[in-house]
N, C-alpha and C positions, 0 to 999 in steps of 0.2 A: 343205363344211358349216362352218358360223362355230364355234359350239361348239355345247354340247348341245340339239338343236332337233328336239324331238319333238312326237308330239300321240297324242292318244286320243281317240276318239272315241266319243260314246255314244249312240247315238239310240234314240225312244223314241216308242212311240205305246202314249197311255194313253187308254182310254173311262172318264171315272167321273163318275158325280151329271148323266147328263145332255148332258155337254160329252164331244166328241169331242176330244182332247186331243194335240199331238205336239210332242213335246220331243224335240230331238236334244243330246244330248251331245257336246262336243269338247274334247279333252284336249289341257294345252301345255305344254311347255319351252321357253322363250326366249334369245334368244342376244344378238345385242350390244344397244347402246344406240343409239335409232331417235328421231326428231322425237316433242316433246315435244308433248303434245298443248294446244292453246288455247281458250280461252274462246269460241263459240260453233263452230265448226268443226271441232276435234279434233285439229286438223293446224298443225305449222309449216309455214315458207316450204318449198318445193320447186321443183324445177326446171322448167323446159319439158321439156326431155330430162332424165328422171330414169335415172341408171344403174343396174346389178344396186343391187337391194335398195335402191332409194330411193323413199318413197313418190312416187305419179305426182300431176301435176296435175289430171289428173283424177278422182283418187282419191273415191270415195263418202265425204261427211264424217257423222259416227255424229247418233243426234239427244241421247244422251245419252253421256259415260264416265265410269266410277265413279272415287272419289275413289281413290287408291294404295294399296297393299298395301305390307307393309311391304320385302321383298328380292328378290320375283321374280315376280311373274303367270304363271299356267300352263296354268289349264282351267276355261271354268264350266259350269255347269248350270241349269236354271230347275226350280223349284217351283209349281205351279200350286196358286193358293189354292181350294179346292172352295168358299167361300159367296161369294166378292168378289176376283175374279182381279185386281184393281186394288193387293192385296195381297199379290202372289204375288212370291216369290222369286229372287234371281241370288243362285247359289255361285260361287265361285272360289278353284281353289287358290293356294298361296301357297308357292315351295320352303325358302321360310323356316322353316317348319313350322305356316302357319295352312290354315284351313279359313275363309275369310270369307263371311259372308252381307252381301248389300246388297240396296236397296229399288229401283225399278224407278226413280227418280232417281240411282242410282248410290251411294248414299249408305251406307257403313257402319251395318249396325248390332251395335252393339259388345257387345250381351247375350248376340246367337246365334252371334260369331264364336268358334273355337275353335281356343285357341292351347297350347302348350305341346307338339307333335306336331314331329316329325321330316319330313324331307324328304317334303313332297308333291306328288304327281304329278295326277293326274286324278282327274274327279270324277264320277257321275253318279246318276240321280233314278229313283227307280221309287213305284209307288202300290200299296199293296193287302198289305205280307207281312203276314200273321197272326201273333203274338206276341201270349204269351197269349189265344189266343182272340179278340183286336183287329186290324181289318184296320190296317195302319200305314204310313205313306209315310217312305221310307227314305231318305239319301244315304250314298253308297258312296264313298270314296276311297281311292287306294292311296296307303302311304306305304314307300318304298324301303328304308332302312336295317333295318326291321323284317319285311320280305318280308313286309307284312300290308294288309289291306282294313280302313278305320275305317269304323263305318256309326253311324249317327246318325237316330235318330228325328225325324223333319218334324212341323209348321216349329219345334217346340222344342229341335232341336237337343243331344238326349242322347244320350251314348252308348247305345247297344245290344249291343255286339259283345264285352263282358265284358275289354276293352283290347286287343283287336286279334285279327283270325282272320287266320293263315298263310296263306300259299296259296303256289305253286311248294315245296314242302315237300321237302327231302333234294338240293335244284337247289343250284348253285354262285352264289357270290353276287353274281358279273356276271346271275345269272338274275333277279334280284329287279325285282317288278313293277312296271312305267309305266303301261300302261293300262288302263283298264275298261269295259266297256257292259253295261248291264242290259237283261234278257231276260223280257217274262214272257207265258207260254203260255196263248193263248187258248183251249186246251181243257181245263183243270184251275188255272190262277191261277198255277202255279210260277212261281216268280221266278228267274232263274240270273245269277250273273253271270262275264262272258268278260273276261280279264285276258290281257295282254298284257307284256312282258316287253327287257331290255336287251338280251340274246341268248337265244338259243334256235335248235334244231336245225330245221330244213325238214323238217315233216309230225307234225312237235309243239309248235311254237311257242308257239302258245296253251293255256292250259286252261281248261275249263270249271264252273262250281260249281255247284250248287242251293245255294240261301239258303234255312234254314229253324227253328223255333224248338228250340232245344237242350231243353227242357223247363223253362229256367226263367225265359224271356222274352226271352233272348237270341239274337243269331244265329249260327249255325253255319254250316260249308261243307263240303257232301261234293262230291269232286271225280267230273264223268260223263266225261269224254272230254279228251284231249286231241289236237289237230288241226292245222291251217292250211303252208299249203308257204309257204317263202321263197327270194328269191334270192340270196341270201348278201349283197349291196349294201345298206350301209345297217343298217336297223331297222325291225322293226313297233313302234309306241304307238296308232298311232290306230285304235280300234275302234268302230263304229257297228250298231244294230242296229234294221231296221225292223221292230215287232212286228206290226201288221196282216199282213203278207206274210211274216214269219216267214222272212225274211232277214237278214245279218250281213255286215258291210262290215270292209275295214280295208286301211288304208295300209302295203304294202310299199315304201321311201321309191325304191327306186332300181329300181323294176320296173312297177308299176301298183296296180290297186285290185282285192284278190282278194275273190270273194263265196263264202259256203257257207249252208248251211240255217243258222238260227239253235236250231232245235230237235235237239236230241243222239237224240232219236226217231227224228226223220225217217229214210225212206231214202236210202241211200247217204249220210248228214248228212257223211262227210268226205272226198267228192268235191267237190272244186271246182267251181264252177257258171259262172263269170267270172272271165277276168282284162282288166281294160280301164284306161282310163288311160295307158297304155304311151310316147305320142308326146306328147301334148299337155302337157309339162310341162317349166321350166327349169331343176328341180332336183330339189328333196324333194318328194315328196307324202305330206302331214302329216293334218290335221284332217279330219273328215269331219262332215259334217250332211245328213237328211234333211229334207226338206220334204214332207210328208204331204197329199194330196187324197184325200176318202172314196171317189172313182171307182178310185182305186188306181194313179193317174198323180202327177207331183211330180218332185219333183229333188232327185239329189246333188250335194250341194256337197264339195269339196276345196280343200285349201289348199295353193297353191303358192308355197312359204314365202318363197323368195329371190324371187321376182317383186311380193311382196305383192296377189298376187291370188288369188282361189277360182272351179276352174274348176268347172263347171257343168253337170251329164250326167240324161238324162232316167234318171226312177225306174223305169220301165214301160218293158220290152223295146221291139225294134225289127222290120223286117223279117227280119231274121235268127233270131227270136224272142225269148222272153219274159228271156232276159240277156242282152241286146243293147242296151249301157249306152249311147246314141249321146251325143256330145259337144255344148252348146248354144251356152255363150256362155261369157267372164271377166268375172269382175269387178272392177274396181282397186279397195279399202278404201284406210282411211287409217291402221289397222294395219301394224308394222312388223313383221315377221319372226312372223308369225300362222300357228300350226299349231294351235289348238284352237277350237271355236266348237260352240254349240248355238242352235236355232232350234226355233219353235214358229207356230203358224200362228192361233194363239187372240188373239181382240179381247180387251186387257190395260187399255188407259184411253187418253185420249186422247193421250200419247206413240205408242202401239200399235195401233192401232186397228183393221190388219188383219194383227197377226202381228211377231215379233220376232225379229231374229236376231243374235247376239254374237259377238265375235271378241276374241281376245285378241292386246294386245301388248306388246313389250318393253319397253314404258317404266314397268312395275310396275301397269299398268291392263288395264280390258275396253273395249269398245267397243258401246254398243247401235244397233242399225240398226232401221228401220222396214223391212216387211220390201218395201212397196212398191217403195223406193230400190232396193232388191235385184234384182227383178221390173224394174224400168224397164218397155218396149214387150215385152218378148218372154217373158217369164215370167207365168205366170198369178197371180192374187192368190185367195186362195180362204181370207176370214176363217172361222175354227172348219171348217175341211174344205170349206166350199161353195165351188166354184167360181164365179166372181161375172163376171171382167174379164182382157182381157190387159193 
């Protein structure tokens, strides 16, 4: 591994006002300095034979990338505007200590960006927590030095969290946490969120929180369980969580991609459900994103960070049954050393039209893709959940 090269992952299927809605989160830490991205393309010169870790020539070129960040790119998130999605938002952390918001041209906007925070890691988006009595769309971030979760009221971008909620609480301070995915339960609205961590012990890795209002408008975290087996190789960051199916993904970097219930209810919630992933990869397996279809078929994307590709495993079991993650396709981006990314399947404007999907890379920026590019012949296109075309 180059240096610190994580992700976290956060996915997310929200229904609200109407719109069928899925946002995945992916969380990132980036490592060296990669081809600087150009003015209609994204990508500098590259090779025919591109070696480990160089972007390929045939790399997918983004249709947008956001203007720089000020020290490091790491993990974004989308916000989904509920009257005029044309206005809806890309987060990205910054390990500099920002929280940046930009406009779906990629474009800072410097009112909601929020700076003066310590090292941060990942990011992700949920809709619906009640405070005070107000249903409220949230953004979650971890920030490391403070072993704390910032959350922030959408799209105005206020605190909420009264300067910071703990979490890995009395954990040693290589324990301090990298990733996040937000959870919220279709039989009661809970929202939880799964946090991930620099080290941690195999079959408590992870822990898990309920988010809920302290009583005086703010958010609190009681911790339900904590879970997830590791194989000592590497690290977990990337966390992803499909909510329609009430499953939770996440990147073991040097083993595969382990699944468990996403609901701390469930039975048996901290048996392991899957592990897959295991062959088809160069190196790290980093970022994770869902792509959501209402039939409850779609795909997982991963990032295989030194290859600069995301490989590509159906959502919806196989003949072996319903976790039987089968492998599809890769994808080359034009992302360099990309372990975080979030995707959404919602028609956004006409950059968008059937679906978005971001990758972050090392050169201090995100990357926006149409999700079409993504799909080529062999992936389905399915704008707001319908499935439409391959």
């Amino acid at each position: 591994m180059s240096r610190a090269v994580r992700t976290i992952l956060c996915h997310q299927a929200h229904a609200f006002r109407g719109w069928k809605l899925y946002a995945i989160c992916a969380l990132t830490v980036a490592g060296c300095a990669g081809p600087q991205p150009t003015e209609g393309n994204g990508v500098g010169p590259v090779a025919d034979e591109p070696a480990a870790g160089a972007v390929q020539a045939s790399a997918i070129a983004p249709v947008r990338v956001t203007e720089p960040v000020t020290v490091d790119s790491d993990d974004p998130a989308i916000w989904l505007h509920p009257d005029d999605l044309s206005q809806s938002l890309v987060l990205g952390t910054d390990k500099g200590g920002f929280l940046y918001v930009f406009d779906l041209e990629g474009k800072i906007i410097a009112e909601k960006t929020v700076s003066g925070l310590e090292r941060m890691n990942n990011v992700d988006v949920e809709y619906g927590l009640m405070l005070d009595g107000v249903a409220t769309d949230i953004a979650v971030a971890t920030e490391r030095p403070t072993s704390g979760l910032r959350i922030y009221r959408l799209p105005e971008m206020e605190p909420v969290d009264g300067g910071g909620v703990v979490v890995f609480e009395g954990q040693e301070p290589a324990n301090r946490p990298m990733g996040v995915a937000l959870y919220k339960r279709d039989s009661d609205g809970a929202i939880f969120a799964i946090v991930s961590r620099k080290e941690g012990p195999s079959g408590a890795y992870l822990w898990q929180y309920r988010l809920h209002d302290d009583g005086s408008g703010k958010v609190m975290a009681t911790k339900v369980r904590e879970f997830g087996d590791f194989s000592g190789t590497g690290e977990i960051e990337a966390v992803a969580v499909d909510d329609p199916l009430g499953y939770l993904y996440y990147s073991d970097e040097g083993a595969g991609i382990h699944k468990y219930h996403a609901d701390p209810a469930a039975p048996e919630a901290n048996t392991e459900l899957a592990l897959f992933g295991e062959a088809e990869f160069t190196q790290d397996r980093e970022g994770i994103s869902i792509y959501q279809i209402d039939d409850g078929t779609g795909y997982i994307l991963v990032s295989d960070q030194q290859a600069n590709e995301f490989r590509i495993f159906s959502r919806e079991g196989g003949p072996d049954g319903p976790h039987d993650h089968r492998f599809l396709k890769a994808v080359a981006l034009s992302t360099n050393e990309s372990d975080g990314s979030e995707v959404t399947n919602v028609s956004l404007n006409a950059d968008f039209p059937s679906g978005l999907f971001i990758a972050m890379s090392d050169n201090k920026t995100f990357h926006l893709y149409s999700w079409p590019d993504i799909a080529g012949n062999d992936l389905m296109i399915a704008p707001d959940g319908a499935s439409l075309a391959h």
